[in-house]
C-alpha positions in Angstrom: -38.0 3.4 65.4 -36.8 0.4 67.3 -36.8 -3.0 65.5 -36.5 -6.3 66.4 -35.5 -9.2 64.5 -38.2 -12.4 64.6 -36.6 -16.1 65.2 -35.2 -16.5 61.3 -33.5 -12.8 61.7 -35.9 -11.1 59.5 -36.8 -7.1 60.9 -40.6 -7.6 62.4 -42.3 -4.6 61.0 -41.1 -5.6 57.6 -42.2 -9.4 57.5 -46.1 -8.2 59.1 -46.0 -5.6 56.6 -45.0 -8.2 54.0 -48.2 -10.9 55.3 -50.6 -8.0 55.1 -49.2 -7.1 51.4 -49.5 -10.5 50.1 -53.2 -10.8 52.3 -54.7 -7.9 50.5 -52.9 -9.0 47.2 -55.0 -12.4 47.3 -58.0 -10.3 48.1 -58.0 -9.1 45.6 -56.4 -11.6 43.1 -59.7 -13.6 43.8 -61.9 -11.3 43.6 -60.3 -9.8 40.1 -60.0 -13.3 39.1 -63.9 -13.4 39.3 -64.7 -10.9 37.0 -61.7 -12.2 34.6 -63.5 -15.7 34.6 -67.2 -14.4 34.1 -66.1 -12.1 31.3 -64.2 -15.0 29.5 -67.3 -17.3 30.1 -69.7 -14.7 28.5 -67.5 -14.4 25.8 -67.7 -18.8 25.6 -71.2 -18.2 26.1 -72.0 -16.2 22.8 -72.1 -19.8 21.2 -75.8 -20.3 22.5 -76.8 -17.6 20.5 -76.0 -20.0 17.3 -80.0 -20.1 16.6 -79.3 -16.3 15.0 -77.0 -17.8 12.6 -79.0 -20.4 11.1 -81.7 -18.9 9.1 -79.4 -16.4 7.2 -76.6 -19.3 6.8 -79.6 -21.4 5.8 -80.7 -18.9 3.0 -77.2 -17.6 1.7 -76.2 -21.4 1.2 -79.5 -23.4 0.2 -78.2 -25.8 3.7 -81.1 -27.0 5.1 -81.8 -26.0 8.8 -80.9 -29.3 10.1 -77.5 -29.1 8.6 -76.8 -26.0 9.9 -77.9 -26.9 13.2 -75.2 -29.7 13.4 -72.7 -27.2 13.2 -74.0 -26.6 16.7 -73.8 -29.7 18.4 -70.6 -30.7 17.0 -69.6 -27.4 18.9 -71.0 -28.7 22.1 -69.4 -32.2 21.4 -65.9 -31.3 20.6 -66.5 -28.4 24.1 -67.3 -31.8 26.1 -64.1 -33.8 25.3 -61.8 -31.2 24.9 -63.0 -29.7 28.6 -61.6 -33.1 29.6 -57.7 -32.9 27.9 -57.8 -29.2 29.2 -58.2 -30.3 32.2 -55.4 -32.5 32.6 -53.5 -29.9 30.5 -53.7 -27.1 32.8 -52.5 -29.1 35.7 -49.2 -29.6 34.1 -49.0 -26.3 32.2 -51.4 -23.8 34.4 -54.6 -22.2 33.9 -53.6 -19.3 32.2 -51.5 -21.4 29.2 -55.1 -23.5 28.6 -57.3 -20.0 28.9 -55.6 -18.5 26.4 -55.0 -21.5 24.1 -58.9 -22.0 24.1 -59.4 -18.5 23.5 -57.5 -18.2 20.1 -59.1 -21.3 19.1 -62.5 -20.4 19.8 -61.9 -17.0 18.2 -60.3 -18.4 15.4 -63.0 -21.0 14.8 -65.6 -18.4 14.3 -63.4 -15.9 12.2 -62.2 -19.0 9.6 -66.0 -19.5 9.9 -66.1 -16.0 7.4 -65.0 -18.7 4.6 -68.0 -20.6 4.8 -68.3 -19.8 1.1 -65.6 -22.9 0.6 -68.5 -25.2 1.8 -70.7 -26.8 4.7 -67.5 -29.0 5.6 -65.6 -25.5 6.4 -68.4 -24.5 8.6 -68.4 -27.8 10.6 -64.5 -28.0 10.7 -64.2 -24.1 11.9 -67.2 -22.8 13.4 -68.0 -26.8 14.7 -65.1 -28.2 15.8 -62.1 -25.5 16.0 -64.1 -23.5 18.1 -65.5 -26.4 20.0 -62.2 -27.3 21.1 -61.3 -24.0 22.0 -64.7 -23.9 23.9 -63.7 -26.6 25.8 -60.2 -25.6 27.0 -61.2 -22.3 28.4 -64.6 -23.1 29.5 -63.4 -25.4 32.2 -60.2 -22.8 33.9 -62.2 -20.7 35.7 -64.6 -23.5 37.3 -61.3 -25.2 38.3 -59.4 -21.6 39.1 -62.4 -20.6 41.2 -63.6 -23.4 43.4 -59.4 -23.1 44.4 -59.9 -19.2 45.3 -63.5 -19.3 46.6 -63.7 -22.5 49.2 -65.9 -20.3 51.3 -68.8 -20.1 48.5 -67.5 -23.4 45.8 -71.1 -22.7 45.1 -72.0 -19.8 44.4 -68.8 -18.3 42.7 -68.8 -21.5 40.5 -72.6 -20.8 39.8 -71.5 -16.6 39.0 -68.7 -18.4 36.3 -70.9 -20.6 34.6 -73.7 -18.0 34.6 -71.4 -15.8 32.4 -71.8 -18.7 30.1 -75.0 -18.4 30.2 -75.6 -15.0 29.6 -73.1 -14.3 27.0 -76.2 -15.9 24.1 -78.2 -12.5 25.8 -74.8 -9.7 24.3 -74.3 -11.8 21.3 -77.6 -12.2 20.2 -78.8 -8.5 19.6 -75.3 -7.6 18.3 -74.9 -10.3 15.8 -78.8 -9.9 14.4 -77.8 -6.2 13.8 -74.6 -7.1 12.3 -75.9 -9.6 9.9 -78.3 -7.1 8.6 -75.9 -4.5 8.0 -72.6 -6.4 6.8 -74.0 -10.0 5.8 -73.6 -13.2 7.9 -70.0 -13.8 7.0 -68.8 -10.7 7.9 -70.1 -11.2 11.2 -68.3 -13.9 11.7 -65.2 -12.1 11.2 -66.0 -9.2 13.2 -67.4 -11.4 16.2 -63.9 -13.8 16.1 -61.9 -10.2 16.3 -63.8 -9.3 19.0 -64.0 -12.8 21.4 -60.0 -13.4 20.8 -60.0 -9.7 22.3 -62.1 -10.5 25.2 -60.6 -13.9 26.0 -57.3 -13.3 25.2 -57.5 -10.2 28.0 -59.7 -12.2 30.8 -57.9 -15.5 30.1 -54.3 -13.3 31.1 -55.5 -13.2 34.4 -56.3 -16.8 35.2 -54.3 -18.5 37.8 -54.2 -20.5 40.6 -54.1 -19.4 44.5 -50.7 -20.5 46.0 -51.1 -23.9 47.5 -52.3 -24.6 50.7 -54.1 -21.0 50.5 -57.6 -20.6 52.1 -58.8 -17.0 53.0 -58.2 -15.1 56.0 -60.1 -16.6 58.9 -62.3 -19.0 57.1 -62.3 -22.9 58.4 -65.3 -25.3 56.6 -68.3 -25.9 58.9 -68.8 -29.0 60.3 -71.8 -29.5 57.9 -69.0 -29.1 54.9 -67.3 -31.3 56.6 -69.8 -34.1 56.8 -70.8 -33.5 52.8 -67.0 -32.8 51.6 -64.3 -35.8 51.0 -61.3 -35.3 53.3 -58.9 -35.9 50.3 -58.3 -35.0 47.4 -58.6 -37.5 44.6 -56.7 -37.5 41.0 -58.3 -38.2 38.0 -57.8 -42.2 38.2 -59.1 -42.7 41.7 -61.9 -40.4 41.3 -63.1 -42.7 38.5 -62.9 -45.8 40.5 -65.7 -44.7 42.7 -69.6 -45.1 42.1 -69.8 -41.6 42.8 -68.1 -40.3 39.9 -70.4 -42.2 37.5 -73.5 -41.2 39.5 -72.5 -37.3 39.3 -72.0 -38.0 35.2 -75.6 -39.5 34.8 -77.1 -36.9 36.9 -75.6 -33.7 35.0 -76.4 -36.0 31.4 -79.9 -36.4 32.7 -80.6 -33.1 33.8 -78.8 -31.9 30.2 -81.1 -34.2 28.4 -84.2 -32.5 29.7 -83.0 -28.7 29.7 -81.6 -29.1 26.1 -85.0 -30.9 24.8 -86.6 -27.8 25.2 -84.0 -25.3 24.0 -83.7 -27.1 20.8 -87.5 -27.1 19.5 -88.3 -23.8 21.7 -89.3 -21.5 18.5 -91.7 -24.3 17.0 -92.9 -25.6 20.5 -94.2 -21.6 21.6 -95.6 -21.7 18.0 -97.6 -24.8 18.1 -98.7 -24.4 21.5 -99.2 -21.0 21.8 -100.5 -20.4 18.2 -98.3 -17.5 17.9 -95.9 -16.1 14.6 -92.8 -16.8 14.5 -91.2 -13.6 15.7 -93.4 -13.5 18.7 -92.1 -17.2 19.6 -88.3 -15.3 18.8 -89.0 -13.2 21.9 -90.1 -15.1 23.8 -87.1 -17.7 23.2 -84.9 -14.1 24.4 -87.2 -14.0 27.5 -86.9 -17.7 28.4 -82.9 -18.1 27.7 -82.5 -15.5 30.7 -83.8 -18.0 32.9 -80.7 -20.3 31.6 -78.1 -18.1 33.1 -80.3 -16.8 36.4 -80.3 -20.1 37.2 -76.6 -21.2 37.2 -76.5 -18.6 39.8 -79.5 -19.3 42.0 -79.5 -22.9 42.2 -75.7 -22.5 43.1 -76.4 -20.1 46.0 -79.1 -22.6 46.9 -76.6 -25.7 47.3 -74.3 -23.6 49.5 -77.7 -23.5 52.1 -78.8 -27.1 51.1 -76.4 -29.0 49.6 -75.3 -30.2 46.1 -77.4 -33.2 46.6 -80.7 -31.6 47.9 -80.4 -29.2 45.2 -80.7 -31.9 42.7 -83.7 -33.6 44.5 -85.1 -30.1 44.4 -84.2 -29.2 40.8 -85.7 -33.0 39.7 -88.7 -32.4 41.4 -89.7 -29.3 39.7 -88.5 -30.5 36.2 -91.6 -33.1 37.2 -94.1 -31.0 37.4 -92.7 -28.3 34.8 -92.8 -30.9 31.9 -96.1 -32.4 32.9 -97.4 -28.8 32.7 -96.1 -27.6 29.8 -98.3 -29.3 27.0 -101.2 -28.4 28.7 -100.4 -24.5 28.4 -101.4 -22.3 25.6 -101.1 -18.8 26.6 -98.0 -17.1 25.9 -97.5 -15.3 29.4 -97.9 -18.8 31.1 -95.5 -20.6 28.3 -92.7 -18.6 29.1 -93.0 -18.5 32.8 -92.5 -22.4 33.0 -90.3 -22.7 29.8 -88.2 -20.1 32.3 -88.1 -22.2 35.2 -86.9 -25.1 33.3 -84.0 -23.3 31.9 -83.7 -22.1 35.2 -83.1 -25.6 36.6 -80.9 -26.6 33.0 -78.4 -23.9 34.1 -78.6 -24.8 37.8 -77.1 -28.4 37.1 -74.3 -26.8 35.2 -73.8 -24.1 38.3 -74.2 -26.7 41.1 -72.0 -29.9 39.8 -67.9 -28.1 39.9 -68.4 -27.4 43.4 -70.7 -30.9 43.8 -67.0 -32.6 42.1 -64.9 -30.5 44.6 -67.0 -31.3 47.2 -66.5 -35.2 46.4 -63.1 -35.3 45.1 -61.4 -32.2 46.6 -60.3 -29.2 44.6 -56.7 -30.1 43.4 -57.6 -32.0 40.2 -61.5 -30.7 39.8 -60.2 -29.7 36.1 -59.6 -33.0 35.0 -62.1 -35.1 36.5 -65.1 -32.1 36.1 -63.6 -32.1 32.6 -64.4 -35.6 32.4 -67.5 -35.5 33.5 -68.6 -32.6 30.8 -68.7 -35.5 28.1 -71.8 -36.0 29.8 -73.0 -32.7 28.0 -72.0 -33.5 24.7 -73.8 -36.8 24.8 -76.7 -35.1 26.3 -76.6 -32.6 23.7 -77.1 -35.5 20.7 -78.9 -37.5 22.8 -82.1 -34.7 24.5 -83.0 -33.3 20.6 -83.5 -36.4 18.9 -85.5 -37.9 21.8 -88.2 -35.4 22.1 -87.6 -34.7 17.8 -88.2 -38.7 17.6 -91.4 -38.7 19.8 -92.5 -35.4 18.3 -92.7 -36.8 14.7 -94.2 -40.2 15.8 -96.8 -38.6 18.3 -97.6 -35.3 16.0 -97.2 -33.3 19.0 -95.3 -32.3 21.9 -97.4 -33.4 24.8 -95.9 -37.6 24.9 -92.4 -36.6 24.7 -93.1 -33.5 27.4 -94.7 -36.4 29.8 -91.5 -38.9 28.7 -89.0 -36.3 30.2 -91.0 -36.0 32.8 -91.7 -39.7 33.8 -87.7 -39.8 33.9 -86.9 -36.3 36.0 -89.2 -39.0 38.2 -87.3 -41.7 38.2 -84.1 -39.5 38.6 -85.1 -38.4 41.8 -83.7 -41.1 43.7 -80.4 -40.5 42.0 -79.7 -37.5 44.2 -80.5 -39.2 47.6 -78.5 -41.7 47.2 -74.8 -40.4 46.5 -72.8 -39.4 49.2 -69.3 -38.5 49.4 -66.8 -41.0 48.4 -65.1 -43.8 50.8 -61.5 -43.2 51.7 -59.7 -45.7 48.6 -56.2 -45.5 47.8 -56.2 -42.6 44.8 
């Protein structure tokens, strides 16, 4: 065989044969990496079935419903802020160091939860904010690991991680009801921390980052991407000089606000409106959080056709009318149909704005400053529950604070229209 030697003196057929190794190696690094970060998001995900937890807790303990539930949103709240400092983290120390961190964390939040015997204060300190920071750390690697690998669909890959987040509430839920009635609620605990550190110690192995300057194999952005995209990439300190930073944190809070409004008073809402028992409203809570992960999906695919900020106009707009609707409703088919849609559109905010933040502020630090931006969750997550609990109580129904959240997905609209990709400022 004759060889010849290329311009550094390295034998041809062994440097081609070398590019085409380290080509199909990156294939499929990215493509393994996908189904790495959607595993460790389902396994995240299994927080959203907390609603299973807080009848038995409630009963075991004499804690009132209320109390329980906090556990929750001091979950979200610590997953919020500490999505932020794992962002910055895994710049300096990789994705794979913060995946892994969270993951213990989060698994070892809800196995010390097992000790809940000790008191409420245990629960909120293990289950609450233990796991919440461990929540936060890994939920934010592979939205920053895979708007890196996927540049040629930010979108919809970003919208396929998150969705894992949304469907992990649809495993856990089953699993954990059949679990409590067998072993007791605090056993379940136990066995459900063994088997996330499992899960997210395994996926979170395989989170890292494509080499730099990496883009696949004969892919170059569209002019259209070009147009929508920043041509730089910011850090964390010069994304938040920009308006555009703070308009991308009050769209995802507003679009939280509405989405979690619902989720939190779903049972009672289907009750009161549909007139139905209480395990008929259960089901039709498991139909309508389906729509929660579908939707991180869809509405991502969608902004890869339309755009980040025409999905949002888009998303807006049917919030509108959804809300308006939804008081008027009584029957159960109808119910669930547009309770579905608004999930639908809740997870679509959370599968549309990483790549909406890569597309502003480039890909090299999304971790941090979409990290940042999450706090906009947490707040949402306090701020949507009392609003329409608040308006509930004064009102004695749900129809005024349905028609509040829908006066402001109307105002919100504008919001959308008016960003556009950030000025070239020294960063």
């Amino acid at each position: 065989m004759f060889i010849t030697a290329d311009k550094n003196g390295r034998d041809q057929p062994y440097t081609n044969q070398l590019i085409f190794t380290i080509r199909m190696t990156n294939k499929f690094n990215r493509w393994g990496i996908a189904v790495a970060g959607v595993l460790l998001q389902m396994a995240l995900g299994a927080v959203y079935a907390w609603s299973v937890f807080r009848i038995p807790l409630a009963k075991k303990f004499h804690w009132s419903i209320s109390q329980v539930t906090l556990t929750f949103t001091i979950a979200i709240m610590a997953l919020g802020f500490a999505a932020f400092f794992g962002g910055l983290w895994l710049k300096k120390s990789g994705p794979r160091v913060v995946a892994l961190t969270g993951g213990v964390l989060y698994s070892a939040g809800v196995f010390l939860a097992s000790f809940s015997d000790h008191g409420l204060w245990w629960l909120y300190l293990s289950y609450g904010l233990i796991g919440g920071i461990g929540l936060g750390f890994a939920y934010i690697v592979p939205i920053s690991v895979m708007v890196k690998w996927f540049p040629d669909r930010r979108g919809l890959m970003t919208g396929i991680a998150v969705g894992g987040f949304g469907a992990g509430a649809l495993i856990t839920a089953p699993i954990a009801t059949k679990l409590i009635q067998g072993v007791g609620i605090l056993q379940t605990f136990a066995y459900l921390g063994i088997a996330y550190m499992v899960v997210t110690v395994v996926s979170g192995y395989f989170m890292q980052n494509p080499p730099d300057g990496w883009q696949p194999e004969g892919w170059a952005p569209s002019q259209k991407q070009l147009v929508q995209n920043s041509a730089k990439d910011f850090t964390l300190s010069g994304a938040l000089k920009t308006w555009q930073w703070w308009a991308l944190w009050v769209l995802l809070f507003l679009n939280v606000t509405a989405g979690i409004s619902v989720i939190s008073q779903e049972a009672p809402m289907f009750q009161e409106l549909a007139k139905v028992t209480a395990i008929v409203a259960a089901g039709m809570v498991g139909v309508v959080s389906i729509g929660n992960a579908l939707g991180r999906v869809f509405w991502a695919w969608i902004s890869d056709l339309v755009g980040r900020k025409y999905t949002f106009t888009i998303i807006f707009i049917v919030q509108l009318a959804l809300f308006w609707m939804l008081p008027e409703l009584h029957a159960v088919t109808s119910l669930t149909i547009i309770a579905f849609l608004i999930l639908m559109c809740y997870g679509g905010g959370f599968g549309t704005m990483p790549a909406f933040a890569a597309d502003y502020f480039g890909s090299a630090n999304v971790g941090s400053i979409y990290g940042l931006m999450l706090t906009a969750w947490g707040f949402a997550s306090a701020f949507g529950p009392l609003l329409i609990a608040h308006l509930r109580q004064a009102s004695g129904d749900y129809a005024s604070g349905l028609h509040v959240i829908a006066i402001v997905m109307a105002v919100s609209i504008i919001l959308p229209l008016l960003v556009r990709p950030p000025s070239k400022v020294k960063s």
